[in-house]
C-alpha positions in Angstrom: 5.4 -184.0 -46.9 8.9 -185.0 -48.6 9.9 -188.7 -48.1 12.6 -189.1 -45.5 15.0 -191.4 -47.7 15.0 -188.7 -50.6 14.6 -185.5 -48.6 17.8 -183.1 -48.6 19.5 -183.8 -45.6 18.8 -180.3 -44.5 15.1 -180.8 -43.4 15.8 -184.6 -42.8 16.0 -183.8 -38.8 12.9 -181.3 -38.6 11.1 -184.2 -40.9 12.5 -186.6 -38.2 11.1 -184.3 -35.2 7.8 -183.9 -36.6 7.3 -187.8 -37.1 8.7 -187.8 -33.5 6.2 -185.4 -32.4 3.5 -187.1 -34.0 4.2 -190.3 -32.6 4.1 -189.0 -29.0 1.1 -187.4 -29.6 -0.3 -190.7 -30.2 1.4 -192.7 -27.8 -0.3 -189.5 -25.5 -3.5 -190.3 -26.9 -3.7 -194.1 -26.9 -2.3 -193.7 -23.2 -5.0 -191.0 -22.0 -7.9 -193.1 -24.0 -6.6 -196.5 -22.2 -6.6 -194.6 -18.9 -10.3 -193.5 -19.8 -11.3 -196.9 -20.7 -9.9 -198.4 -17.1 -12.2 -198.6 -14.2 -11.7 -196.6 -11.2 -12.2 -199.7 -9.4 -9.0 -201.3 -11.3 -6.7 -198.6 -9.9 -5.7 -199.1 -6.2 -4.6 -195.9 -4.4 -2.9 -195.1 -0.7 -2.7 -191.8 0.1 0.0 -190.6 2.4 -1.2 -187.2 3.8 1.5 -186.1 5.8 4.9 -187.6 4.1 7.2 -186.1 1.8 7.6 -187.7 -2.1 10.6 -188.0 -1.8 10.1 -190.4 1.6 7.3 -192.3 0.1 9.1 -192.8 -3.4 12.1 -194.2 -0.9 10.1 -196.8 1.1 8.5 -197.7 -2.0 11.5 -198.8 -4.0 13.0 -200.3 -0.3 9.6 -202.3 0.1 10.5 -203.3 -3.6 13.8 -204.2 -2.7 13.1 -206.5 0.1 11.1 -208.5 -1.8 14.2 -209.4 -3.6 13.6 -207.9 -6.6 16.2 -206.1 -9.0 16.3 -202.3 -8.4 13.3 -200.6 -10.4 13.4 -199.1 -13.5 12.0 -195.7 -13.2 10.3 -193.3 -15.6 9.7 -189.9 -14.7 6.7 -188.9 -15.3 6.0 -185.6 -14.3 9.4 -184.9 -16.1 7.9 -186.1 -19.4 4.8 -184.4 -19.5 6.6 -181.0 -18.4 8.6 -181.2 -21.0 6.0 -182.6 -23.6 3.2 -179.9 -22.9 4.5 -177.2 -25.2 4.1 -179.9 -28.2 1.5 -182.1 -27.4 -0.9 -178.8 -25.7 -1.1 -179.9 -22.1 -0.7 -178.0 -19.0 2.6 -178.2 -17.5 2.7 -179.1 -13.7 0.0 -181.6 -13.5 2.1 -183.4 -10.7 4.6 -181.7 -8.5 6.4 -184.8 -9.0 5.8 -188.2 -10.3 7.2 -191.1 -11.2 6.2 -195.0 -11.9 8.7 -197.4 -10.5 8.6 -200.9 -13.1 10.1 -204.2 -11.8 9.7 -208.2 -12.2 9.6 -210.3 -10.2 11.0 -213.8 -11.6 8.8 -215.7 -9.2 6.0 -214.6 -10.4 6.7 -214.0 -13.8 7.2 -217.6 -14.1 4.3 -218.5 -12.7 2.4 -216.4 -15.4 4.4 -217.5 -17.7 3.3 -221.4 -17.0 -0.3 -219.9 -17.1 -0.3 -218.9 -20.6 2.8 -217.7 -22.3 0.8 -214.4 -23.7 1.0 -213.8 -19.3 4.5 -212.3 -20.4 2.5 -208.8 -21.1 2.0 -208.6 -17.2 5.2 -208.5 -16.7 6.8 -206.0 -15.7 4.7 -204.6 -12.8 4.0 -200.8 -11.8 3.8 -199.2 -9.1 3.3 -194.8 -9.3 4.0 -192.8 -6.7 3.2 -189.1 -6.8 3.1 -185.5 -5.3 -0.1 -183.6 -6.3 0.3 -179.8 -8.1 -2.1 -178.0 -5.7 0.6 -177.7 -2.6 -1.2 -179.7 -0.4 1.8 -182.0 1.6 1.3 -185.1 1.1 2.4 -188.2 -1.7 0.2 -191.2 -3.4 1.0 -194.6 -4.3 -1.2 -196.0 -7.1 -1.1 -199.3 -9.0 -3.2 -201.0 -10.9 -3.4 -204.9 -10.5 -3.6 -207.8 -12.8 -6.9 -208.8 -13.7 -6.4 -212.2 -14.3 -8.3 -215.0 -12.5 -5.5 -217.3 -11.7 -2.6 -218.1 -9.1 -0.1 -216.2 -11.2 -2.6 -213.0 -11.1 -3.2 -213.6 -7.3 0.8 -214.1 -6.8 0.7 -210.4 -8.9 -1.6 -209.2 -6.7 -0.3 -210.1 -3.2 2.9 -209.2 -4.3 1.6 -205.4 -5.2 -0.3 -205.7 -1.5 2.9 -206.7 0.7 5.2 -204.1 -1.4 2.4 -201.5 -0.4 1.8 -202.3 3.1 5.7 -202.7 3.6 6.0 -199.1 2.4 3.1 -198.0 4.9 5.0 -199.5 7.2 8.5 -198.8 6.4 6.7 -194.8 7.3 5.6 -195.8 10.6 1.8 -195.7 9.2 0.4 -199.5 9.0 
């Protein structure tokens, strides 16, 4: 493979989007083996069987909202692989939709932070909220808290709880 810095600038860019494509193969892979790795205890999950996405994904970033934190950042997941699966040789449409809404909140950020200053890789939280492929109506919220032993890891914790049951009950479903 020719060297980026001396390659003519005709096959610099495919050069560039077969290091890209290599890259998000392994990001994929360090991701999926991660994901393996985790416990299915460590992921918490609350199905909503009969609610649209779209109104779970909407109490969800409200319920983050009133907590008075910033507006989430959010990736879209089921987007991503979509588009990825040609490259990277997975199935498109493993979600009908998916996303994972990413916040902080200072609070408790802080109070990691005073913990141990490596607490800052907590931070920022997740929280994914998804539609499965199979047609069935429905949406799920899944996170997956901090296992830390700690007030700042129980602060995490009860803070993914409230946002949770205040988007349960932002749907009329304590």
């Amino acid at each position: 493979m020719p060297d980026l810095l001396t390659a003519p600038l005709t096959t610099a860019p495919a050069l560039r989007r077969m290091a890209q494509r290599a890259i998000g193969a392994a990001l994929l892979a360090l991701g999926l083996a991660a994901q393996a790795g985790a416990q299915a205890e460590d992921i918490v999950t609350r199905h909503f069987d009969a609610t649209a996405f779209a109104d779970v994904r909407e109490a969800l970033a409200e319920a983050i909202a009133e907590q008075g934190i910033a507006q989430p950042v959010v990736s879209h997941f089921a987007d991503m692989l979509d588009r990825t699966a040609a490259d990277l040789g997975h199935p498109r449409g493993l979600y009908a939709q998916a996303e994972i809404l990413t916040f902080c909140s200072a609070g408790v950020a802080a109070r990691l932070a005073v913990e141990a200053r490596e607490h800052i890789a907590l931070c920022p939280l997740s929280i994914a909220v998804y539609a499965p492929a199979d047609g069935r109506p429905g949406a799920v919220i899944a996170y997956r808290p901090p296992r830390l032993d700690s007030a700042g890891g129980e602060a995490a914790r009860a803070l993914l709880r409230r946002i949770v049951a205040r988007s349960a009950a932002l749907l009329g479903l304590e």
